[in-house]
C-alpha positions in Angstrom: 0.0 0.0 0.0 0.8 3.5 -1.4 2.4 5.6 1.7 0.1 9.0 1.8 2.4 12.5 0.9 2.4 14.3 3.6 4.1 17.5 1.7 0.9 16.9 -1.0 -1.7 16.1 2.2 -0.6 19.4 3.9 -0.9 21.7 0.6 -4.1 20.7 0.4 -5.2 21.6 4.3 -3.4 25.3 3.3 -5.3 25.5 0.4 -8.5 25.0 1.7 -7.6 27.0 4.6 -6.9 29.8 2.2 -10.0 29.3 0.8 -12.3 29.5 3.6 -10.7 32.5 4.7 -10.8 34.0 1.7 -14.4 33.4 1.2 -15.2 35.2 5.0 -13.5 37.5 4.3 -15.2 38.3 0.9 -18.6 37.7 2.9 -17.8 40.0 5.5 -17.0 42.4 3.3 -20.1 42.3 0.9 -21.6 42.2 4.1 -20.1 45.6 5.3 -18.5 43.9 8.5 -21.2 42.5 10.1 -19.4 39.5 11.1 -17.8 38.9 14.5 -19.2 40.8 18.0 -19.8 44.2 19.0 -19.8 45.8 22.4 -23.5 47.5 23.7 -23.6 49.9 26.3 -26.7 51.0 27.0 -27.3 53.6 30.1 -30.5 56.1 30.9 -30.3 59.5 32.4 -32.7 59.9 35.0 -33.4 56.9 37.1 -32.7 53.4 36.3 -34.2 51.2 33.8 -34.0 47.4 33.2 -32.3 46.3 29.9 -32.4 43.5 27.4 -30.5 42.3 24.6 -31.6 40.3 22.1 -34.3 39.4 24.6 -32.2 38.1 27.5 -31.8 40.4 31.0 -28.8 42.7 31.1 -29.6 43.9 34.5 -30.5 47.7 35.3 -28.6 51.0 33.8 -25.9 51.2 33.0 -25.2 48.2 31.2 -21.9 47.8 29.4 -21.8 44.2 27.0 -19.1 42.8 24.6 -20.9 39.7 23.2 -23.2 40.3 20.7 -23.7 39.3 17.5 -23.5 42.0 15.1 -26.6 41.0 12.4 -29.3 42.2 14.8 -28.8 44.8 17.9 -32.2 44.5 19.8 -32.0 46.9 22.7 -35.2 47.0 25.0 -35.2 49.5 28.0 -38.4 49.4 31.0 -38.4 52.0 33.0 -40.7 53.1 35.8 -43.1 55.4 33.7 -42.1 54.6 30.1 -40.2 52.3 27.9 -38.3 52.1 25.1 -37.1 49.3 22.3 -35.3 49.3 19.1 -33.0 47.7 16.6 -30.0 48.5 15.2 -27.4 47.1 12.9 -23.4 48.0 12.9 -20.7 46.6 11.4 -18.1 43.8 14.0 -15.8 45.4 16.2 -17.8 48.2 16.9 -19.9 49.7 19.5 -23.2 50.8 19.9 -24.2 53.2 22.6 -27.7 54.1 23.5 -28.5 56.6 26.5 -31.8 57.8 26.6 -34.0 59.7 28.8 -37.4 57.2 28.9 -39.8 60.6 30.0 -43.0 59.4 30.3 -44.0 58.7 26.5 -43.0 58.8 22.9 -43.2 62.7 22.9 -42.1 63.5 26.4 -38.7 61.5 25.9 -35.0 62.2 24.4 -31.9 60.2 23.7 -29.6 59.5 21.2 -28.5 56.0 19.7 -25.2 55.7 17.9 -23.8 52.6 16.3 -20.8 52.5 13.2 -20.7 50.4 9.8 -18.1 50.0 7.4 -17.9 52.3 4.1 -14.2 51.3 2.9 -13.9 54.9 2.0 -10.8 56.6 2.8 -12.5 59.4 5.6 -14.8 59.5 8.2 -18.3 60.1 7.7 -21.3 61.5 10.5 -24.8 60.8 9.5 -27.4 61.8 11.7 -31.6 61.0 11.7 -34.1 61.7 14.2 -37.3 59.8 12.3 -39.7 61.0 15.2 -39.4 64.4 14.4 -38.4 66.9 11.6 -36.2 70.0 11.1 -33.6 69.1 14.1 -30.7 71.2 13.8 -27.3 69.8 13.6 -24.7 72.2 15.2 -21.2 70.1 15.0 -18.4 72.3 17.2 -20.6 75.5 17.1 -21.5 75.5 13.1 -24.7 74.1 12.0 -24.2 71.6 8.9 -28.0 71.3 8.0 -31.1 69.6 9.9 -31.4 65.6 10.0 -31.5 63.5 8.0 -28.2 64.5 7.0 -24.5 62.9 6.0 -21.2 64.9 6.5 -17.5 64.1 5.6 -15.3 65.0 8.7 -12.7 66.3 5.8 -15.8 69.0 4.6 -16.2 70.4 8.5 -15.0 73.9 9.2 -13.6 72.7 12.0 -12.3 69.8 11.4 -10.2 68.1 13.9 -7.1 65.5 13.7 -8.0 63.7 16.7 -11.6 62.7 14.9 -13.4 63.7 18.0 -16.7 66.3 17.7 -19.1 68.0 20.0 -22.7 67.9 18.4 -25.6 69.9 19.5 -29.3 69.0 18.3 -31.6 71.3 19.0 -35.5 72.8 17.9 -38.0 75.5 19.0 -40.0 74.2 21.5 -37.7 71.3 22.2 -34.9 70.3 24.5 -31.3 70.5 23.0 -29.3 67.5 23.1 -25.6 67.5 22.8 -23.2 64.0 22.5 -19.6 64.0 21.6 -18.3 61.9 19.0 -15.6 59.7 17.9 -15.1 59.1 14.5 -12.8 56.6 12.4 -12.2 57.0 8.7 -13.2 53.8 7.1 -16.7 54.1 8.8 -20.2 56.0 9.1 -21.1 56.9 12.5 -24.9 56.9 12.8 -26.7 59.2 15.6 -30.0 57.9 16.0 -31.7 61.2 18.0 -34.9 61.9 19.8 -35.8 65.5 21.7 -38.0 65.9 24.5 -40.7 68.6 23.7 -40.6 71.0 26.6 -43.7 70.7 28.8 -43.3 73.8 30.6 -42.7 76.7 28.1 -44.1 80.3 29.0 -47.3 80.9 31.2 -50.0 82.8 29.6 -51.1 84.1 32.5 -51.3 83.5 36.2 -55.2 83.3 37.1 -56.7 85.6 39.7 -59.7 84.3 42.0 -59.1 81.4 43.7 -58.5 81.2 47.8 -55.5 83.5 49.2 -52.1 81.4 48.2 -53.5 79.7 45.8 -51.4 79.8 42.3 -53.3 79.5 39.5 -51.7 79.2 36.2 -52.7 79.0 33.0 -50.5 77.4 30.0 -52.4 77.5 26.3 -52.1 78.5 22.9 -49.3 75.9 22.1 -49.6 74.7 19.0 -47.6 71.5 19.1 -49.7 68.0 18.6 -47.6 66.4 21.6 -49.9 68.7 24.0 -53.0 67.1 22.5 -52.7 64.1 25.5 -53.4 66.6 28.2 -53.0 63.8 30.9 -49.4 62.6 29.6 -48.9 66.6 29.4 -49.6 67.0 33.2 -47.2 63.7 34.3 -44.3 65.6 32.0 -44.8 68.8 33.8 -43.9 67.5 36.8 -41.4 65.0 35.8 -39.7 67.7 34.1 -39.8 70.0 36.9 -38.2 66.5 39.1 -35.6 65.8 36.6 -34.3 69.7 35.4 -34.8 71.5 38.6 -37.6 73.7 39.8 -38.4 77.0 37.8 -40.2 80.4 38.4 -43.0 81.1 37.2 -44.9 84.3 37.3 -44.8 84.8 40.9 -44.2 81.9 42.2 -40.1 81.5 42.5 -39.3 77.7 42.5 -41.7 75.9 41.1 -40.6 72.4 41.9 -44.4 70.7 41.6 -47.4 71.5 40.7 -50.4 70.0 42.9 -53.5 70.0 40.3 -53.5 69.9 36.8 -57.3 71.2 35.0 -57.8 70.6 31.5 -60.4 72.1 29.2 -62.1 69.2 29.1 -62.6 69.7 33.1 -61.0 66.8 33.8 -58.8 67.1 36.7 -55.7 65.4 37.7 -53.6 65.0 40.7 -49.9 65.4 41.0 -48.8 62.2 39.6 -51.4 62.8 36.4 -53.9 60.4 37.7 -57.7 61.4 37.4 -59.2 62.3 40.0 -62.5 63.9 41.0 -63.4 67.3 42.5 -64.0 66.1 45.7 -60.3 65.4 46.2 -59.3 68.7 45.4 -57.7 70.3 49.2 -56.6 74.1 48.2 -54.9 75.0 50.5 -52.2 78.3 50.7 -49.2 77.2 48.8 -50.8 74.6 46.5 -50.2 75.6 43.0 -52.6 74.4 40.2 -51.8 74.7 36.5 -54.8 74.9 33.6 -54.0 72.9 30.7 -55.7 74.5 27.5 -56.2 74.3 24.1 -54.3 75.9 21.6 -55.8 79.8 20.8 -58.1 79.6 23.8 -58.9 82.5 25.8 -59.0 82.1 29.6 -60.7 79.0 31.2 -63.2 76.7 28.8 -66.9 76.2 30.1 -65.9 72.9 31.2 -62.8 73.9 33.4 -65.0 76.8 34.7 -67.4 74.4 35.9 -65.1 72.0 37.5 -63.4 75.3 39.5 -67.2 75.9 40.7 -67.5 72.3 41.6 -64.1 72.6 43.6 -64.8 75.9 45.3 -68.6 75.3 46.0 -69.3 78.3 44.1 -69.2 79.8 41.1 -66.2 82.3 40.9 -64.9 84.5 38.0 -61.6 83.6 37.2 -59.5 85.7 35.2 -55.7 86.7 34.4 -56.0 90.4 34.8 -57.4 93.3 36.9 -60.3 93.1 34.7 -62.1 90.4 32.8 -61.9 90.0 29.4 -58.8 93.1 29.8 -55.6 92.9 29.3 -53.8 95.7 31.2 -51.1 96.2 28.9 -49.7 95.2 25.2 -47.8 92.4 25.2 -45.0 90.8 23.1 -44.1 87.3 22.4 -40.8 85.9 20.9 -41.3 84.3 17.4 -39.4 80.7 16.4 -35.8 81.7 15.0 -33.1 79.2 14.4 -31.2 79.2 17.7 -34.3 79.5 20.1 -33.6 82.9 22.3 -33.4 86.7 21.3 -31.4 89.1 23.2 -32.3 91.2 25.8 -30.2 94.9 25.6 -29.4 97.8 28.0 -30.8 100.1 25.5 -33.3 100.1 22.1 -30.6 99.5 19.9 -28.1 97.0 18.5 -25.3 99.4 19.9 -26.0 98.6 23.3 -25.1 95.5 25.3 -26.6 92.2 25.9 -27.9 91.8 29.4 -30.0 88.5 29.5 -31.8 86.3 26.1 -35.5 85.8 26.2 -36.7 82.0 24.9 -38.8 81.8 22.0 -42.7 81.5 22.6 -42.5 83.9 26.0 -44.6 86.6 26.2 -44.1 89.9 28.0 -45.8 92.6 29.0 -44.3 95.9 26.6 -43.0 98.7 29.2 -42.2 101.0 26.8 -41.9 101.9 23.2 -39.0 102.9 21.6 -38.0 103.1 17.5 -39.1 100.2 16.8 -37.9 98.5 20.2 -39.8 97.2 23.2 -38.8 97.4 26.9 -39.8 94.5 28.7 -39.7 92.9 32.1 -37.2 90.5 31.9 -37.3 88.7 35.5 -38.4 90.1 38.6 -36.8 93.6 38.8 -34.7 93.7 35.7 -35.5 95.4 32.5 -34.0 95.3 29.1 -34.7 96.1 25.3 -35.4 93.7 22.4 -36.2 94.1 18.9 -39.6 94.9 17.3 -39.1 93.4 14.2 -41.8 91.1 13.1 -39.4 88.4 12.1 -38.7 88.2 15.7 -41.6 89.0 17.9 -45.2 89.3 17.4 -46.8 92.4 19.3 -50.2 91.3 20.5 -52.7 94.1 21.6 -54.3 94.5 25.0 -57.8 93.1 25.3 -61.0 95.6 24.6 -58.5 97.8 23.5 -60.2 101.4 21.6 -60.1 102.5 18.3 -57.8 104.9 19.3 -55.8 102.3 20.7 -55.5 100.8 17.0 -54.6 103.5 15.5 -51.9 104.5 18.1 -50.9 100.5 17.4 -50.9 101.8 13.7 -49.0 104.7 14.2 -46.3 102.4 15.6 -46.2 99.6 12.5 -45.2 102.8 10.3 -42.9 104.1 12.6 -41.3 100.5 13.0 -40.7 100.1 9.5 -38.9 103.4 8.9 -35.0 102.9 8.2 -32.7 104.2 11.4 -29.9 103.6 12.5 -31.3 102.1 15.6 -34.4 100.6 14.7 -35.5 96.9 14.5 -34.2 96.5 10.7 -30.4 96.6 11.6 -31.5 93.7 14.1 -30.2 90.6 12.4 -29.3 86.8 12.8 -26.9 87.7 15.1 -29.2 88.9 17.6 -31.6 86.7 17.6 -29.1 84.5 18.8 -26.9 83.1 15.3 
């Protein structure tokens, strides 16, 4: 019997080695590396939340994990009032990272989720998306490259940086900036993956007068954003936002840090977690603060919420949010959306002067004074300032019952505003309303 070459026998075994690795590495790469394990960390920023992976218990935040396969990321977060679940794909030897803020629904939530997957190009690309919502800003290092969805080069940014390493800022009107910092590597496309939290408490319309001494009574409508629709999940933000980003003041009430009553227009009532509850369970009492949850446009209280205030009190009481019903003492103004979210406050009516505070879009203040095109406002308790009249950045909104002489004065004004000088409300550009 023939011996067996071993020289021959062992070709062979190289050969086919050689093949097999030839072929993964041709799969992996048609694949765009999703072979081999990546690393999950997954964490959440108020509170702790339970985690899975691929359906199997990861413990509580924050969970950091190197063995997973890389064709299917399944990340499932429970928290205590909301939870969150989704899917992602990168390439092997990668991570993804997922931090979120689980809020207390799909609109009252943030976070960001970023993964990488191979390009085999020669630079480093950022791609960014945020399919729950539209027209986020993307501010990379202080310049804005264009709202999501949206794919950059690192070698095309302004400031582009050696080291591969960015601070990104996502931001809208009415919404929570986020900001993440991140790493990039040329050979791959870092995907960001963002959410923003829709702020629940945004400026007061008016504190209510009526109720029992030391009652608060506040009154937060005209907002035109669909997330306020759910007027229960609306009342459990307010106060988880208030638990989670400090307490704020509001009108005069310094340090709001709870509210104890929430009324809606549809005279529903709830209690300081957001569950229902009836009028009978209402206690005012002096300190307890109570916030009216409107509809967007209204006027004061709706018939239903008047009724419910009657019900609580055990009579009927006129509730209004000035010295005289259906009045507005004074005009007011209220800052208009503009790309950055604030317009600045000045010493003096006109660009010339300093800046003293910014003012967030959609607040309304009462106007003090009048002044070429300028209006002097009541910034916070006891300090005054100046900001712009222009119509592209505030909206002047007349005082209730106001006389025909009234409109014309109002009238007067509009000309006045839109005469050239050197210190009126046309030299107030982008850069002052916050670019």
């Amino acid at each position: 019997m023939k011996k067996p070459d071993l020289y021959k026998f062992t070709i062979i075994i190289l050969i086919i080695a050689i093949l097999v690795a030839t072929g993964a590495l041709i799969f992996n790469f048609s694949n765009k590396g999703k072979m081999g394990k990546v690393a999950v960390k997954v964490d959440s920023l108020y509170g702790k939340a339970s985690v899975k992976i691929n359906g199997e218990d990861r413990g509580q935040t924050p969970v950091n994990y190197a063995d997973v396969k890389t064709t299917n990321v399944e990340v499932e977060m429970n928290g205590d009032l909301n939870s969150y679940k989704t899917t992602i794909n990168p390439s092997a030897n990668t991570m993804v990272v997922v931090i979120r803020d689980l809020g207390i629904s799909d609109v009252f939530r943030s976070g960001s989720n970023t993964w990488l997957t191979k390009t085999g190009r020669d630079d480093a690309l950022l791609s960014f998306v945020s399919p729950n919502l539209d027209d986020v800003s993307i501010v990379i290092d202080g310049v804005e490259v264009g709202k999501a969805p949206v794919k950059v080069s690192t070698k095309s940014l302004l400031n582009h940086k050696d080291d591969e390493t960015y601070n990104v800022e996502y931001k809208k009107d009415g919404y929570e900036s986020l900001q993440t910092t991140l790493k990039a590597r040329a050979g791959y496309e870092v995907t960001v993956s963002v959410d923003l939290f829709l702020e629940p408490i945004r400026p007061v319309n008016g504190e209510l007068e009526g109720l029992p001494e030391g009652v608060s009574f506040y009154s937060f409508t005209n907002y035109d954003n669909a997330g306020y629709t759910n007027k229960q999940d609306w009342a459990k933000a307010i106060n988880y936002w208030l638990s989670t980003r400090g307490s704020q003041t509001l009108g005069n009430t310094a340090n709001v840090s709870k509210f104890d009553y929430f009324i809606d227009d549809n005279g529903k009532i709830y209690n300081d977690t957001g569950n229902e509850i009836n009028a009978t369970d209402v206690k005012l009492e002096d300190g307890t603060l109570v916030a009216y949850l409107g509809s967007s446009h209204e006027e004061g209280l709706s018939d239903d919420a008047n009724k419910v205030v009657a019900q609580i009190l055990g009579k009927e009481v006129d509730i209004t949010n000035s010295e005289k019903e259906g009045v507005s003492v004074k005009d007011q103004v209220k800052i208009k959306p503009n790309s950055l979210g604030f317009l600045r406050v000045r010493s003096g009516a006109g660009r010339s002067n300093s800046e003293v505070a910014q003012v967030k879009v959609g607040e309304t203040f009462d106007i003090l004074e009048e002044s070429n095109g300028w209006y002097k406002i009541e910034y916070e308790p006891g300090k005054e300032g100046w900001i712009s009249g222009s119509s592209q950045y505030t909206e002047k909104i007349e005082a209730k019952g106001a006389q025909d002489s009234d409109t014309e004065d109002t009238e007067n004004a509009g000309d006045n505003k839109n005469n050239e000088n050197p210190n009126g409300a046309h030299d107030e550009t982008n850069k002052d309303a916050g670019t």
